[in-house]
N, C-alpha and C positions, 0 to 999 in steps of 0.2 A: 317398464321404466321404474325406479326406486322413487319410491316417497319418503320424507322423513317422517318415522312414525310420532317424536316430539318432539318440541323445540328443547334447542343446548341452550342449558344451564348459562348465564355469567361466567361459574366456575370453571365448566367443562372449558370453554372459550379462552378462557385465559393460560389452563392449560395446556391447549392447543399451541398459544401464540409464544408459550415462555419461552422456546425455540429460536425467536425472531429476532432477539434484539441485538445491537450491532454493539460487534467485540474492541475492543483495543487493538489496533496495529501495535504490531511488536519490530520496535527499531533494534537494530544495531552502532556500533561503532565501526566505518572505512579503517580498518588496519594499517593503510597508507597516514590516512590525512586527515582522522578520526571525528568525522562528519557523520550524522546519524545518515544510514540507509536501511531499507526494507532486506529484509534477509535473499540470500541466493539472489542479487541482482549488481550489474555493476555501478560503482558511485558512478553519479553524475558530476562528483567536482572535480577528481582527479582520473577517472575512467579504470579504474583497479578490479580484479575480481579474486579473489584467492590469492592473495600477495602477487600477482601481476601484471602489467599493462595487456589489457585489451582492445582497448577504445583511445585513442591518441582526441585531447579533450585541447582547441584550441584557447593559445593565452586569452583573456578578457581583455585587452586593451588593443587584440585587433578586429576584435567583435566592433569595437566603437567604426560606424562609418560616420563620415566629413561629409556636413550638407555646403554645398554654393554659398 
């Protein structure tokens, strides 16, 4: 089984870790209805993907349900 022969440096460590840190999402603009979205994925506001309907995205105003 491996031992380590000495302990890592601060430095060594850090450059280990300079790998890790978390990047920027990178949005775009819905071509349809120019809402940012993550790239290659379809909006979620209008349901577009490549200039065309994919996803048929119900109005908001029948989302609302009536309580008693």
């Amino acid at each position: 089984m491996g031992v380590p022969r000495a302990r890592r440096t601060k430095s060594k460590q850090g450059h280990r870790r300079s790998h890790l840190a978390l990047k920027k999402r990178v949005l775009t603009k819905c071509v349809q209805c120019a809402t940012p979205v993550l790239p290659h994925t379809v909006c979620y506001n209008c349901g577009y993907y490549k200039g065309r309907q994919v996803v048929k995205i119900k109005d908001k105003k029948s989302k609302v349900v009536k309580n008693k």
